[in-house]
N, C-alpha and C positions, 0 to 999 in steps of 0.2 A: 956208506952202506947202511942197511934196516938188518931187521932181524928174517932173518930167512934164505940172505945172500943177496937178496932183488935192490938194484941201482937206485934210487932215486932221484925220478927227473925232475929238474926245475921246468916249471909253469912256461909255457910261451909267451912271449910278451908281445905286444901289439903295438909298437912305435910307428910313427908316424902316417900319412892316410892311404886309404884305396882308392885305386883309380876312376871307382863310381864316386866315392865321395870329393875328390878333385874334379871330374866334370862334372857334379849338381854345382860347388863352388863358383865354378869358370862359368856356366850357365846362368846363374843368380847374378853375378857381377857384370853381366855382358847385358843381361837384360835391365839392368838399373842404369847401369853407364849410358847405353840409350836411350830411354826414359829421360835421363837429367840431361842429355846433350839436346834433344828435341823440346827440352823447356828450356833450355838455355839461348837457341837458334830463334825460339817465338818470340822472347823475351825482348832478344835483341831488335828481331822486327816491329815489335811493337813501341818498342823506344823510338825508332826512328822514325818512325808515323807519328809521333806525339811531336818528337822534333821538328818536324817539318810541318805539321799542324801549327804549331808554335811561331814559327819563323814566320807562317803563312798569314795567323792572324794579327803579329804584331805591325807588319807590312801594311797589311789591310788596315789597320788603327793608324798609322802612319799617314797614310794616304788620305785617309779623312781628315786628321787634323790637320793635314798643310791647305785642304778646299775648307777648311772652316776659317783657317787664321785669314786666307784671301779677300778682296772684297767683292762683293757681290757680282760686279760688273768685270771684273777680271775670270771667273767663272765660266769654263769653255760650253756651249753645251754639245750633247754626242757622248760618243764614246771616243773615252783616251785610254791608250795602253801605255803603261808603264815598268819595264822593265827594270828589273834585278837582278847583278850579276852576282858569281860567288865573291871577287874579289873585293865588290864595293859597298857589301855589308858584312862578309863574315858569313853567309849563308851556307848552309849544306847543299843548298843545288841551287839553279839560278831559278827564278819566280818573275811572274808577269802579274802583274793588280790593272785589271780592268775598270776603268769606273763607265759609268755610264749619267748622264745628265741631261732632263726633260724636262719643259716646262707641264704642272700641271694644268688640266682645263679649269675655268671657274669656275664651271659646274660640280665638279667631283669636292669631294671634300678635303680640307685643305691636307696634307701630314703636318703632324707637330714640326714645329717650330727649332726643336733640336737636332731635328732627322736630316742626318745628314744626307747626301747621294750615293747609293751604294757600290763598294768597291768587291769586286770577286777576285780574290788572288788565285794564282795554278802555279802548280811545280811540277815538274815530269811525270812523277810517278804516282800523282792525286786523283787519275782518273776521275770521275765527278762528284768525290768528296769533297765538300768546303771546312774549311776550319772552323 
């Protein structure tokens, strides 16, 4: 008790939070968590486009040097298709390397000498990006 008879109240104390400040929390945290899951989803898309970019041109580099080691006369001309499956490299998806092979005319000018005949590989979902 004070002087005069009058009670003295203790201070109200303010633990833990209000329901505005619990939904700004739950707001901020929902809108981040999204944020990071829609970077995490691209991330992952983009890895696997580098992977199969990868897969696509080491195939292609492949495929050249077996028509380089050949002898000239063994050398189909046309178009060859050569398929890749996943089991018979380890591939992410199966891949086909088209090469194509024509004689130049002697009119045109010759290509170097190290140029090989070009190989186009495709994977399902390359639509008509090349590696």
């Amino acid at each position: 008790m004070t002087r005069g008879g009058q009670v003295r109240r203790r201070p109200v104390r303010q633990d833990g939070y209000s329901v505005v400040e619990l939904l700004v929390a739950v707001t901020v945290f929902a809108l981040v968590f999204a944020a990071v899951s829609i970077g995490i989803g691209r991330a992952l898309e983009v890895n696997r486009s580098n992977r199969n970019r990868s897969a696509a041109a080491y195939l292609a580099a492949r495929q050249l040097e077996e028509v380089r080691a050949r002898p000239f006369s063994t050398v189909a001309l046309g178009t060859t298709a050569c398929a890749y499956t996943t089991s018979s490299c380890n591939l992410p998806s199966p891949y086909t390397v088209t090469q194509t092979v024509a004689w130049a005319s002697p009119a045109a000018p010759a290509p170097p000498a190290t140029c090989p005949p070009p190989a186009a590989p495709a994977w399902p979902t390359s639509g008509s990006r090349s590696p």
